[in-house]
Backbone atoms as SQL, in Angstrom:
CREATE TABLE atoms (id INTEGER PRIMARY KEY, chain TEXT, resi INTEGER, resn TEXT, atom TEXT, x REAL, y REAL, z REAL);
INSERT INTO atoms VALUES
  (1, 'A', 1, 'UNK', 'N', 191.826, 2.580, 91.827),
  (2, 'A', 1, 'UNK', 'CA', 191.533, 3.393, 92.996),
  (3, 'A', 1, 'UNK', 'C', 192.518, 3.041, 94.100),
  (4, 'A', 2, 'UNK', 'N', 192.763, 4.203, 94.538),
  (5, 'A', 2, 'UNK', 'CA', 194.133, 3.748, 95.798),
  (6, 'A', 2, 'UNK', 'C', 193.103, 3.847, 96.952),
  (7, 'A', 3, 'UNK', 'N', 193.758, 3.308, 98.130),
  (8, 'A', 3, 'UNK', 'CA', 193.561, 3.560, 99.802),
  (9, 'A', 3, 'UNK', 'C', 193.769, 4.715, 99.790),
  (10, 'A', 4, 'UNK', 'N', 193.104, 5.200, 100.913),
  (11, 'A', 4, 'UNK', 'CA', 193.222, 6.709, 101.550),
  (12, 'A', 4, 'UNK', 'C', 194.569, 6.240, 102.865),
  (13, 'A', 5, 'UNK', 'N', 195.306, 6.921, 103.097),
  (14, 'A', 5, 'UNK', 'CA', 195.941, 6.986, 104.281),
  (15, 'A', 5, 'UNK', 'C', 195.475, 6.533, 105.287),
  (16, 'A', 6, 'UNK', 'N', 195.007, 8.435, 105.674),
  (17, 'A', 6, 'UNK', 'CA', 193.946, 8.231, 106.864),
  (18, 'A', 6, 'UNK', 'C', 192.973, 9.014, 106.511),
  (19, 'A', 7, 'UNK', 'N', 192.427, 8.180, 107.518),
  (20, 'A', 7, 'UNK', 'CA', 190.253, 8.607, 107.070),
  (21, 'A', 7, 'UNK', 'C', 190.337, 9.575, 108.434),
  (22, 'A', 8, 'UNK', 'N', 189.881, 10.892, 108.841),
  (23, 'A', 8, 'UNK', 'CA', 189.779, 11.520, 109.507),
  (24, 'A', 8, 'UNK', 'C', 187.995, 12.157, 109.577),
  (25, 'A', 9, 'UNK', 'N', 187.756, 12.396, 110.950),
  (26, 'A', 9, 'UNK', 'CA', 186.453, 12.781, 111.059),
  (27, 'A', 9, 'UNK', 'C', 186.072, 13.566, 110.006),
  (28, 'A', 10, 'UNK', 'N', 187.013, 14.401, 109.388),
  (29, 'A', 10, 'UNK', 'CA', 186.689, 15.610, 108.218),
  (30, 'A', 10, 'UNK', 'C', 185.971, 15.312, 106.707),
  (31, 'A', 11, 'UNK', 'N', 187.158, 13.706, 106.761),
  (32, 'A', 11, 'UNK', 'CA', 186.829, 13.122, 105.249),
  (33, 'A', 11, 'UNK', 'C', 185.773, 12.439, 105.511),
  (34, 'A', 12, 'UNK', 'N', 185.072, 11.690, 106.452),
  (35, 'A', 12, 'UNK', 'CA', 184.060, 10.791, 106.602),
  (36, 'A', 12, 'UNK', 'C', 182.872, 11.951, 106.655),
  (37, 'A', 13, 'UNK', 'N', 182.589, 13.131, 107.068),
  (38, 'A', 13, 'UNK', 'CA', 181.590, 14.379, 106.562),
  (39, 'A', 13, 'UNK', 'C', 181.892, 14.585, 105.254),
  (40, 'A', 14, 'UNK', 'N', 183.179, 14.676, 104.825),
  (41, 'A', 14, 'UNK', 'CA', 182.786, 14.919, 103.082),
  (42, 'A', 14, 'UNK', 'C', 182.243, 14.005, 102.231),
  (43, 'A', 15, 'UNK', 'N', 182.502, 12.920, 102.777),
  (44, 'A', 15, 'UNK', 'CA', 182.327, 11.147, 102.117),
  (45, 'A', 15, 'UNK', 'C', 180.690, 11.351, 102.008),
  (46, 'A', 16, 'UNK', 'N', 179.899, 11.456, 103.540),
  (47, 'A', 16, 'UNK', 'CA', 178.392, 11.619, 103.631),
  (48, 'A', 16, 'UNK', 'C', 177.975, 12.342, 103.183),
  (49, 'A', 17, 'UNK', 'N', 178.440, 13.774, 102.526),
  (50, 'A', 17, 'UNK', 'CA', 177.795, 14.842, 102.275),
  (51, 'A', 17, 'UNK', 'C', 177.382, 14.156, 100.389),
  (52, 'A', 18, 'UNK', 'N', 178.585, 13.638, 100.043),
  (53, 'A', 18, 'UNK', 'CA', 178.909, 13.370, 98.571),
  (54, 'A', 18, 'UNK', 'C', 178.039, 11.834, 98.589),
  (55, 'A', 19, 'UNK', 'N', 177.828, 11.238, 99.735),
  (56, 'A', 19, 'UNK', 'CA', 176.815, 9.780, 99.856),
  (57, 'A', 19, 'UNK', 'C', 175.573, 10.231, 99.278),
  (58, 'A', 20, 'UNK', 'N', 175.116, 10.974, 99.618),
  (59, 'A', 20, 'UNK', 'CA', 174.004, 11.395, 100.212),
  (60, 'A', 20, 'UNK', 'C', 173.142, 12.217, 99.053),
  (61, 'A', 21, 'UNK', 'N', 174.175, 12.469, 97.628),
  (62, 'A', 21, 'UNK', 'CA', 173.994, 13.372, 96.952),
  (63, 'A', 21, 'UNK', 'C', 173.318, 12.835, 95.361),
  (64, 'A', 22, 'UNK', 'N', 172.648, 13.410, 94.912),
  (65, 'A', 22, 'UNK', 'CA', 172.292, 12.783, 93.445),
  (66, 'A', 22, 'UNK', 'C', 172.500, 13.085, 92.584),
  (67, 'A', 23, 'UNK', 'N', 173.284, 14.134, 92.825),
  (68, 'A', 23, 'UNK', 'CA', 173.608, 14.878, 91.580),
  (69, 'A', 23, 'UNK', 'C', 174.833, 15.642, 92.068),
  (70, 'A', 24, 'UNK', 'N', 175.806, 15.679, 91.463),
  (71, 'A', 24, 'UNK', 'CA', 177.246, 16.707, 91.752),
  (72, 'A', 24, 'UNK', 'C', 176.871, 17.181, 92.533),
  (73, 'A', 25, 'UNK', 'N', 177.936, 18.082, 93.849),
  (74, 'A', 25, 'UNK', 'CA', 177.931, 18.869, 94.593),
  (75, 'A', 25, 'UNK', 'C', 179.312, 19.652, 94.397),
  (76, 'A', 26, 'UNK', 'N', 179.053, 21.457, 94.648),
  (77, 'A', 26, 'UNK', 'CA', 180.409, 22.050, 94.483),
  (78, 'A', 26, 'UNK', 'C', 181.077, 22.489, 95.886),
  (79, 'A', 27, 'UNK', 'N', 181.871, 22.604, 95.617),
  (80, 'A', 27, 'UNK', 'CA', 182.930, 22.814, 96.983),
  (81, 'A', 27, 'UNK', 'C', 182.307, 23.622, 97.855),
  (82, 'A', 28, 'UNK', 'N', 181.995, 24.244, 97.618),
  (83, 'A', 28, 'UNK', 'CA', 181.413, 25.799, 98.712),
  (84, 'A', 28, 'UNK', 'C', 179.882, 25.329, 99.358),
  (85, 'A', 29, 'UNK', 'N', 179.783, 24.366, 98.453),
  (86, 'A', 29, 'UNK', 'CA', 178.289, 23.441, 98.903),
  (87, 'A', 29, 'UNK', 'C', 178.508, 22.337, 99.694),
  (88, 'A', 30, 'UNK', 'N', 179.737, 21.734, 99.433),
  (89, 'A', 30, 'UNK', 'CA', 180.163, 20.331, 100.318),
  (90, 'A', 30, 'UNK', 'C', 180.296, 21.060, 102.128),
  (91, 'A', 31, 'UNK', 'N', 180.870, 22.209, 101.773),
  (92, 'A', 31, 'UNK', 'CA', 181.932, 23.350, 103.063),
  (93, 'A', 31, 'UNK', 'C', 180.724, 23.624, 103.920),
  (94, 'A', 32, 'UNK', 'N', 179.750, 24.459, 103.151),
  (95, 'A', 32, 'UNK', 'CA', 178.324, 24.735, 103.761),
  (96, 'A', 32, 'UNK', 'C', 178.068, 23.566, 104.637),
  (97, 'A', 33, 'UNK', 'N', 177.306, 22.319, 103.952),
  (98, 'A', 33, 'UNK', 'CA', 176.652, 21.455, 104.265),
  (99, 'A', 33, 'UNK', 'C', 177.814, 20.308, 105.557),
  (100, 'A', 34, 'UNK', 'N', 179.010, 20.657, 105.684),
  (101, 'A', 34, 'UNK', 'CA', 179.550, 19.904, 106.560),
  (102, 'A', 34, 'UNK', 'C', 180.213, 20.859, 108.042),
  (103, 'A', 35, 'UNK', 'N', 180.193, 22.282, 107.317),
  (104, 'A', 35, 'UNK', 'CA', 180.447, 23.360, 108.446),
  (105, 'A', 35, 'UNK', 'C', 182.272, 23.260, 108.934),
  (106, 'A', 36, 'UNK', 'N', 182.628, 22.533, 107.674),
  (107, 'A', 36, 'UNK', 'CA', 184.001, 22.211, 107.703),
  (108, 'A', 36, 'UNK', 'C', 185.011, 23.085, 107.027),
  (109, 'A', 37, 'UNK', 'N', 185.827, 24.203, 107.506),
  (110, 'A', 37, 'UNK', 'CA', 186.434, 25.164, 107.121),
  (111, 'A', 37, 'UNK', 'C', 186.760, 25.304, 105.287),
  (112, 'A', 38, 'UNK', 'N', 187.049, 25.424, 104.192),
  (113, 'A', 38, 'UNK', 'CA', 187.557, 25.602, 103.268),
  (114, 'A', 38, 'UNK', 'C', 189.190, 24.887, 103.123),
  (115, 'A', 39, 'UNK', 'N', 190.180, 25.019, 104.302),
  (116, 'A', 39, 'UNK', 'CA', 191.032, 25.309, 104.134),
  (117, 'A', 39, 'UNK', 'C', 191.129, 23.570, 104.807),
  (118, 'A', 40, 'UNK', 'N', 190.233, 22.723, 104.819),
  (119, 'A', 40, 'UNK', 'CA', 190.091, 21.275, 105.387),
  (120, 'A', 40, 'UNK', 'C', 189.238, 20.406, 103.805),
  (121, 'A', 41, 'UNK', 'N', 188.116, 21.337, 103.443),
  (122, 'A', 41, 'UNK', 'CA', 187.938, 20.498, 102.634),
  (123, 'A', 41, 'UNK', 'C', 188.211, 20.490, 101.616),
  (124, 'A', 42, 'UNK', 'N', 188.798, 21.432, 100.845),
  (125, 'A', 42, 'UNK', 'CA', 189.365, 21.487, 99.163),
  (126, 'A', 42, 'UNK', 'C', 191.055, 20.556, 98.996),
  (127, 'A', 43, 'UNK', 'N', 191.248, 20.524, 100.241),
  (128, 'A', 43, 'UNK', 'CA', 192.591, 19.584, 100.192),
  (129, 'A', 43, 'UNK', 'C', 192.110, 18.191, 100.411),
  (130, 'A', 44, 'UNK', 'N', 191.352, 17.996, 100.878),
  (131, 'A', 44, 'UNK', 'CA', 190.520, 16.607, 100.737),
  (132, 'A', 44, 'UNK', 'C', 189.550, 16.550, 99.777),
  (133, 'A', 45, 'UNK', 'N', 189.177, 16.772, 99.187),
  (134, 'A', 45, 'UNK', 'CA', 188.504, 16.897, 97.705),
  (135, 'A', 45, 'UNK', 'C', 189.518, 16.517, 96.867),
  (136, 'A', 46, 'UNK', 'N', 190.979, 17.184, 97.016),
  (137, 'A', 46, 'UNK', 'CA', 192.002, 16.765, 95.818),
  (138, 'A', 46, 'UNK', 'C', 192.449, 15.696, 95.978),
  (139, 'A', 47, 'UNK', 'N', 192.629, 15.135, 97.289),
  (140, 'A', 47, 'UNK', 'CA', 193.102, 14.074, 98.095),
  (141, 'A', 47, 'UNK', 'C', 192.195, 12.527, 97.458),
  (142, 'A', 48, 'UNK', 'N', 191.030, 12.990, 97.575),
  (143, 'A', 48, 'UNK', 'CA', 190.227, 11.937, 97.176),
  (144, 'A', 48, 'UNK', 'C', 189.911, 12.361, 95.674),
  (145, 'A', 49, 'UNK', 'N', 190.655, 12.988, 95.019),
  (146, 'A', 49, 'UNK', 'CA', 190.142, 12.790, 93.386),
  (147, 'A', 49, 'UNK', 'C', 191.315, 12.161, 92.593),
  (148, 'A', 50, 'UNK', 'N', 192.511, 12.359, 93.745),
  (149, 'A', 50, 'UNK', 'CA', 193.593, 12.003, 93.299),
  (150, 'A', 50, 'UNK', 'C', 194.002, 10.207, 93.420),
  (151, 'A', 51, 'UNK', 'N', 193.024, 9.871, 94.844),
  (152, 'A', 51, 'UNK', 'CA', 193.169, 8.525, 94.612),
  (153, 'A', 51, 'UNK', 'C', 192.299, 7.732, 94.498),
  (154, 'A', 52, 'UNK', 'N', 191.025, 8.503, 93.160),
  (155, 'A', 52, 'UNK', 'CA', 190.482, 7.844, 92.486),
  (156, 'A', 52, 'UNK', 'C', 188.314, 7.676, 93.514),
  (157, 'A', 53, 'UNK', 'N', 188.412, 8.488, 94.342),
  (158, 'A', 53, 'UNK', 'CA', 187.442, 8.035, 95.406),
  (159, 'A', 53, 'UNK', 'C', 186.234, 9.127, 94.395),
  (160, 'A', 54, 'UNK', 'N', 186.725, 10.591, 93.764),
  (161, 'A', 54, 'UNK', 'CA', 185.735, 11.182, 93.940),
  (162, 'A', 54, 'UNK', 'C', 186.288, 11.568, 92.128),
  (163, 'A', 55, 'UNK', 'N', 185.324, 11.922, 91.371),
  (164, 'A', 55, 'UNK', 'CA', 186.020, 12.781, 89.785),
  (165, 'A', 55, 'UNK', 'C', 185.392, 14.301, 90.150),
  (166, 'A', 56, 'UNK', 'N', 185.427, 15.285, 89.094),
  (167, 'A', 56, 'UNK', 'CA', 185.156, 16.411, 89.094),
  (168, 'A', 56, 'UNK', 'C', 185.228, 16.865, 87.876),
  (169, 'A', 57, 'UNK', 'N', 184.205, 17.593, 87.747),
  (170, 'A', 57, 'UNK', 'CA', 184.185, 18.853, 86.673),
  (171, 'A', 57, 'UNK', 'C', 183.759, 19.928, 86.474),
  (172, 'A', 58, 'UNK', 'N', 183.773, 20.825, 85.323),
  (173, 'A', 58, 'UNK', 'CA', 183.221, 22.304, 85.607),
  (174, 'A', 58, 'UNK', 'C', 182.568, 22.371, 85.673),
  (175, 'A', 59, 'UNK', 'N', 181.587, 22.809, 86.087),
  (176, 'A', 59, 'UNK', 'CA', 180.083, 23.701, 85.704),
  (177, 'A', 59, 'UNK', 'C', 179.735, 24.104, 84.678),
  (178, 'A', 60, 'UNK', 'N', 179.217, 23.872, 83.338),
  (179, 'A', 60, 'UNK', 'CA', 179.043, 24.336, 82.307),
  (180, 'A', 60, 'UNK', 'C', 177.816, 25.143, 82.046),
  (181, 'A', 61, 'UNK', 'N', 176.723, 25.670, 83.015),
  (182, 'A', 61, 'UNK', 'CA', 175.802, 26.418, 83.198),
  (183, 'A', 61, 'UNK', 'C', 176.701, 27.949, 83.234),
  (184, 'A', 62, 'UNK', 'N', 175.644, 27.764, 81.475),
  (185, 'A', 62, 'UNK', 'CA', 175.762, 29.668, 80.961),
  (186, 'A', 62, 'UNK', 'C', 174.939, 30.686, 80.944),
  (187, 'A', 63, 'UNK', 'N', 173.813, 30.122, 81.951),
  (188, 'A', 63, 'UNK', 'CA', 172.823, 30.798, 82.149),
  (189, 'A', 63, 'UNK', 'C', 173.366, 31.426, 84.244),
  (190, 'A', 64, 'UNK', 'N', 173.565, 30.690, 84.784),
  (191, 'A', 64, 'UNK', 'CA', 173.986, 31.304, 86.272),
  (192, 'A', 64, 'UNK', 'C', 175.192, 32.068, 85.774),
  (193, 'A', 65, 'UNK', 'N', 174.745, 32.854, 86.669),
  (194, 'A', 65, 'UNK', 'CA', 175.778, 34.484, 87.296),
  (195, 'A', 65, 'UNK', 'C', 176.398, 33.918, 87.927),
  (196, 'A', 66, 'UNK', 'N', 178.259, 34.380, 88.056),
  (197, 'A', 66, 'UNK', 'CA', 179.529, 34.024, 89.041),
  (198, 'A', 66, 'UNK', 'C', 180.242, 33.670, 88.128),
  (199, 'A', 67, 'UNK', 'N', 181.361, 32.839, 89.121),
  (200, 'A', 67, 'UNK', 'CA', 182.218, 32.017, 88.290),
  (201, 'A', 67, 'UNK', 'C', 181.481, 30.820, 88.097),
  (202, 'A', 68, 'UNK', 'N', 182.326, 30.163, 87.491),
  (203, 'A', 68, 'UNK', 'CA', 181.756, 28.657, 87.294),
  (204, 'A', 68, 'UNK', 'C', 182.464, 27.543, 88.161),
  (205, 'A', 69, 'UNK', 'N', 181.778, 26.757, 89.191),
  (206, 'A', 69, 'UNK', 'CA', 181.822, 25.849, 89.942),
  (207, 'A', 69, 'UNK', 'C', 182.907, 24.627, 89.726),
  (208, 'A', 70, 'UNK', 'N', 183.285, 23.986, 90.942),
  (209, 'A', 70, 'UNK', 'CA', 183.813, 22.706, 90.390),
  (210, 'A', 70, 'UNK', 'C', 183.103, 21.887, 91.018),
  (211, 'A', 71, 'UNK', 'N', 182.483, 20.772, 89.825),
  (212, 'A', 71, 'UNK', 'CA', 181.431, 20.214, 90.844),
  (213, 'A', 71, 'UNK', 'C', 182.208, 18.747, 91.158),
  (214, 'A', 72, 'UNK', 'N', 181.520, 17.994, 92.343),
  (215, 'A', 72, 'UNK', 'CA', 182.457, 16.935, 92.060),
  (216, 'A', 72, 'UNK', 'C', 181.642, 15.610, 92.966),
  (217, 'A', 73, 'UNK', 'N', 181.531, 14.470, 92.677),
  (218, 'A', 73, 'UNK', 'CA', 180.801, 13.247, 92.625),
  (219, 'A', 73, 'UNK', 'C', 181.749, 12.265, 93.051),
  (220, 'A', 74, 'UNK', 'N', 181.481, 11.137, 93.242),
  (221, 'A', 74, 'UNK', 'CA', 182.047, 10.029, 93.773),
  (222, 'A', 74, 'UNK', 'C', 182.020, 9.102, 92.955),
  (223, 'A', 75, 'UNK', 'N', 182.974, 8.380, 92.389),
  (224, 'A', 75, 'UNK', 'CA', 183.035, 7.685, 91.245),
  (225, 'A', 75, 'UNK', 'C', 182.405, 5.827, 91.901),
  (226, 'A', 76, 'UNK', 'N', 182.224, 5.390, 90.997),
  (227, 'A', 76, 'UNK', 'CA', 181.260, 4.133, 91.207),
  (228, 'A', 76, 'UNK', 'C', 182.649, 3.039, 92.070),
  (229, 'A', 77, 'UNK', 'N', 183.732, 3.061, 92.205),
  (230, 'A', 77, 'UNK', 'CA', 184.203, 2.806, 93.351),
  (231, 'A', 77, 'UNK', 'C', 184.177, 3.360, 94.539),
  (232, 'A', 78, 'UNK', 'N', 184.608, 4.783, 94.598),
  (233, 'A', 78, 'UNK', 'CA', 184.533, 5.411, 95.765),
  (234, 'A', 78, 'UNK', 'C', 183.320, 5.593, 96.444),
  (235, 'A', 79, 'UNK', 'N', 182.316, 5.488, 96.156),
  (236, 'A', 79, 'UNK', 'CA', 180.729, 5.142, 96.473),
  (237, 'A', 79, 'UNK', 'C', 180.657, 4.392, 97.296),
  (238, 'A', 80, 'UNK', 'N', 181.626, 3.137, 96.861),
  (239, 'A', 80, 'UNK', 'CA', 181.594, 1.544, 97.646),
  (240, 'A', 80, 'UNK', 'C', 182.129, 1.688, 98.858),
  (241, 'A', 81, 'UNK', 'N', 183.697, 2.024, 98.574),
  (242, 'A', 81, 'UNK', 'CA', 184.657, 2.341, 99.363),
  (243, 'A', 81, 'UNK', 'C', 183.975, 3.351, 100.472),
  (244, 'A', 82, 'UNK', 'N', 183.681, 4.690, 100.159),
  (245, 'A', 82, 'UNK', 'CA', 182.930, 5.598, 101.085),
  (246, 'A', 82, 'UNK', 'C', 181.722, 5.030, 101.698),
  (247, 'A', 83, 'UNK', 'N', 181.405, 3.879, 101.480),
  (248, 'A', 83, 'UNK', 'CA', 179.856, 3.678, 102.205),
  (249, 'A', 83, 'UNK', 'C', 180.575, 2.411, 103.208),
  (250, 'A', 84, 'UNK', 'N', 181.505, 2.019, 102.908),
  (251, 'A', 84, 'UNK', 'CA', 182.204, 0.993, 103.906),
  (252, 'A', 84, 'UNK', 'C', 182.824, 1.816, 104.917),
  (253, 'A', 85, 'UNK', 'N', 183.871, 3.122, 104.857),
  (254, 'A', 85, 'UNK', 'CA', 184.367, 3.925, 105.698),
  (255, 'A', 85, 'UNK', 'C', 183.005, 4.275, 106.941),
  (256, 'A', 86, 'UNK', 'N', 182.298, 4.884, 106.269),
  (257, 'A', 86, 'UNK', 'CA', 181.215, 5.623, 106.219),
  (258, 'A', 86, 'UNK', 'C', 180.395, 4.903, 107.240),
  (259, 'A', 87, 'UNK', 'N', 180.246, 3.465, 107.230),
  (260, 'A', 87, 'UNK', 'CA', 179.023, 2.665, 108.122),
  (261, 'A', 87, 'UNK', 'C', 180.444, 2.440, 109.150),
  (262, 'A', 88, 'UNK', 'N', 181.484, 1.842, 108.877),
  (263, 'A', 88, 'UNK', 'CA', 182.370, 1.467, 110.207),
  (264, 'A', 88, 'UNK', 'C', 182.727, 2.796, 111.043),
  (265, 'A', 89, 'UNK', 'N', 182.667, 3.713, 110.575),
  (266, 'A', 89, 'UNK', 'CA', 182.926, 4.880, 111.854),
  (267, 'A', 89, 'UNK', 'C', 181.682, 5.378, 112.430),
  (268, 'A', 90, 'UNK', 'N', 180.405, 5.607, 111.684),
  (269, 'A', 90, 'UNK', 'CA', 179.042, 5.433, 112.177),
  (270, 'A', 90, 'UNK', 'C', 178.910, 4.912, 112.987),
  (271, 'A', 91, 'UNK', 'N', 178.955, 3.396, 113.184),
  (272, 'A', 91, 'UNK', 'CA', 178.568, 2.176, 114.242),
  (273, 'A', 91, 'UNK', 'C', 179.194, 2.942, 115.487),
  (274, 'A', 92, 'UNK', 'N', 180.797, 3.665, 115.288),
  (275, 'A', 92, 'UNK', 'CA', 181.193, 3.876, 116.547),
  (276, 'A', 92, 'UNK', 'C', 181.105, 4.837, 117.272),
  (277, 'A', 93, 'UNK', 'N', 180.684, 6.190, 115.934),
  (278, 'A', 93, 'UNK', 'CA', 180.524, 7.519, 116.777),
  (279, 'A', 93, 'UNK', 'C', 179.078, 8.004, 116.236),
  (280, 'A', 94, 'UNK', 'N', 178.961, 9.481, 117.237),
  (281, 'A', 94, 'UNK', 'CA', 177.723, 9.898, 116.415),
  (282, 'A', 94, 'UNK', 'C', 177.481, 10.058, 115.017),
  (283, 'A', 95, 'UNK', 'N', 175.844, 9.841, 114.573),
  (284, 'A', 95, 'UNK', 'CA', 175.800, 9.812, 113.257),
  (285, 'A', 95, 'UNK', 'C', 176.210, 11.430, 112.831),
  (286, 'A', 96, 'UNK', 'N', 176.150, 11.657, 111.797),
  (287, 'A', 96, 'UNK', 'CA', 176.351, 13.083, 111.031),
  (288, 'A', 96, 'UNK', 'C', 175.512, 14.001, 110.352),
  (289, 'A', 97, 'UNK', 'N', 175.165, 14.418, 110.913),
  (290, 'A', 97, 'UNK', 'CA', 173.355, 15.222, 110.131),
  (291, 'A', 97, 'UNK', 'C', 174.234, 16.266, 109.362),
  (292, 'A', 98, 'UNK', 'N', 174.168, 16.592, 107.915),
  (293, 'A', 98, 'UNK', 'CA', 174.341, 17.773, 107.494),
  (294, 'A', 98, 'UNK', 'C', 173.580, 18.648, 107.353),
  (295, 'A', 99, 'UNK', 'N', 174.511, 20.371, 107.366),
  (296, 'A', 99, 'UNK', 'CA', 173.493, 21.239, 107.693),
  (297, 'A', 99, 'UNK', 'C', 172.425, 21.188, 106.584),
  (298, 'A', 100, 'UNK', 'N', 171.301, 22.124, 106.173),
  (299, 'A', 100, 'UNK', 'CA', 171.053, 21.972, 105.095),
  (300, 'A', 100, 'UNK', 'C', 171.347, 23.408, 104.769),
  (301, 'A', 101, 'UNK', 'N', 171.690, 22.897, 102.951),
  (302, 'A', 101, 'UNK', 'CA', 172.300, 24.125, 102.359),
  (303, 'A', 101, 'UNK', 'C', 171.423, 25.234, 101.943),
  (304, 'A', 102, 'UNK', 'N', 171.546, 26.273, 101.544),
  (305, 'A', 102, 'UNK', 'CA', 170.951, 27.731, 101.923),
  (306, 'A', 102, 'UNK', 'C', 171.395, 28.103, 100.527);
């Protein structure tokens, strides 16, 4: 697992949204639940799958209508890593309520 660069208010809402979660979450669900444009969080989704923080996969439900999802989880490092980011920027700013998803 690599370091992130920089941790920006954007990635520390995606970090909590994906903390917080028990089961996969898909992009359009992370976007919802953080109210964070598309065009902020799918480049940070790749960002953090690329250095190992988050994995991903398809959706294999052949019973739902659409396309099929990319769902994507936090791997048993990035868990660690994200809950350390995650409490040191907490302590300093407001906490982060996500919306709830619809």
């Amino acid at each position: 697992m690599e370091p992130l660069q920089r941790i920006g208010k954007a990635t520390v809402d995606v970090l909590q949204v994906l903390l917080g979660a028990e089961e996969p979450r898909w992009g359009l669900e992370i976007i919802k639940l953080t109210g964070r444009p598309s065009g902020s969080v799918y480049p940070l989704l790749d960002r953090l799958e690329r250095a190992g923080w988050v994995s991903s996969l398809w959706e294999d439900d052949t019973e739902r209508r659409g396309p099929r999802r990319r769902m994507y989880l936090l791997t048993a490092d990035g868990a660690a890593e994200a809950r350390r980011v995650v409490a040191a920027r907490t302590s300093v700013e407001p906490r982060f309520v996500p919306r709830t998803a619809q």
